[in-house]
Phi, psi and omega in degrees: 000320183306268192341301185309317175323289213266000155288347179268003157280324175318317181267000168272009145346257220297333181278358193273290191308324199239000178284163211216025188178114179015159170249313190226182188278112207295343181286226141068286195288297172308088148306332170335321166309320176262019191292134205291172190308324180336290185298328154294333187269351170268341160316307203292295184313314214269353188253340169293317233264171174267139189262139185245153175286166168048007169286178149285094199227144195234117181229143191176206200247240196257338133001315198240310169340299181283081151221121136261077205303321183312301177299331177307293224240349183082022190236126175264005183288306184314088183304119191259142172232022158320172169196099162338152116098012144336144183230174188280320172307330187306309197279341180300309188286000198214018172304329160256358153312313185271312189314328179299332192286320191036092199275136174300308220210118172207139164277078198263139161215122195203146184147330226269315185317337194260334168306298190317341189230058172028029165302142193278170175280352169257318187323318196314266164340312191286315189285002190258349148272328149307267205344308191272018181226010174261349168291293177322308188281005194218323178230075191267036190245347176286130171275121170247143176247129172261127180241113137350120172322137131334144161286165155259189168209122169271018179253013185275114189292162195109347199281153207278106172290346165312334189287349195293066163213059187299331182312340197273307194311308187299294184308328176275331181284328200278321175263357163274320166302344220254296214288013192249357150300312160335284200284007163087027199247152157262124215231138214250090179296102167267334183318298190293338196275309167302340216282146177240034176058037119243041172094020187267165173257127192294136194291328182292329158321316194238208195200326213200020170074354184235320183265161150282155188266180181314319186280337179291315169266355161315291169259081183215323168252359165281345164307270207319307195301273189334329185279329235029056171275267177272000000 
């Protein structure tokens, strides 16, 4: 039943990339009214801070959040736009902190939350495409790198079991590489990288099968740094 699912997702790829209009009813789908307090105090912070342009910026949810990329790459100039419990309608809500920054380089990785609260995989993809063509349209000298959802891994212990849903992370990864051809973007198998080959999140990478750990985020810019992504 899974397999018909995600060939029939496959096949709305093209209307996913290139439609102008809901795949579903976004009132149904759109979690944000319940995104935890986190997300107003990073807003609030983030509206204090000053915008400065042409910097580097990595937006995502506490995945990208927990990283210290100013230290990771040696730069302190690099702007982080994590948000814990972030969703993709979350970053939709929140666009123009970043286009007003009009970033050189930005990293987007967004997704595994709106899998754990069973948003379908093309809602995923169609809102992550807005995300990347209102970035076009508003900042178009920013270079986007699209990174793939991460695996989990449910055997570490601790682990948030709402998350145990790689079949979706693999179908949502499949239409994020197709859309990122599309939108002319570069998109960064981060996935493959975390992958420890049977479809896991490699365990020394984590604490709890979902977030990363220190050493996780280590080679992680050390990935990016070899691709010469930065």
């Amino acid at each position: 039943m899974y397999l018909i699912r995600l060939l029939l997702s496959l096949c709305f790829i093209p209307s996913i990339a290139w439609s102008q209009t809901p795949l579903t009813n976004k009132s149904v789908n759109d979690t944000t009214p319940n995104l935890p307090d986190h997300y107003v105090q990073k807003m609030a912070q983030f509206e204090k801070e000053p915008v400065a342009t042409g910097k580097i910026m990595f937006v995502g949810n506490s995945i990208t959040e927990g990283g210290n990329w100013g230290k990771l790459f040696g730069d302190s100039t690099i702007i982080n736009r994590g948000i814990s419990g972030d969703v993709t309608f979350g970053v939709l809500k929140r666009m123009d902190d970043i286009t007003k920054r009009k970033p050189s380089k930005l990293f987007l990785i967004i997704g595994i939350n709106d899998i754990s609260k069973d948003i379908p995989d093309v809602v995923i993809a169609d809102n992550i495409r807005k995300i990347i063509q209102e970035i076009q349209q508003k900042s178009p000298s920013t270079r986007i790198f699209l990174e793939n959802i991460l695996p989990v891994n449910p055997d570490v212990n601790n682990f948030p079991q709402h998350y145990d849903k790689n079949q979706h992370v693999i179908a949502t990864n499949l239409l994020l590489k197709d859309l990122a051809s599309k939108l002319n973007v570069t998109f960064i198998d981060t996935y493959s990288f975390f992958n420890d080959g049977s479809g896991k999140l490699r365990k020394e990478f984590t604490n709890e099968g979902l977030h990363i750990n220190p050493a996780g985020y280590e080679a992680w810019a050390q990935f990016l740094k070899d691709n010469h992504y930065l």
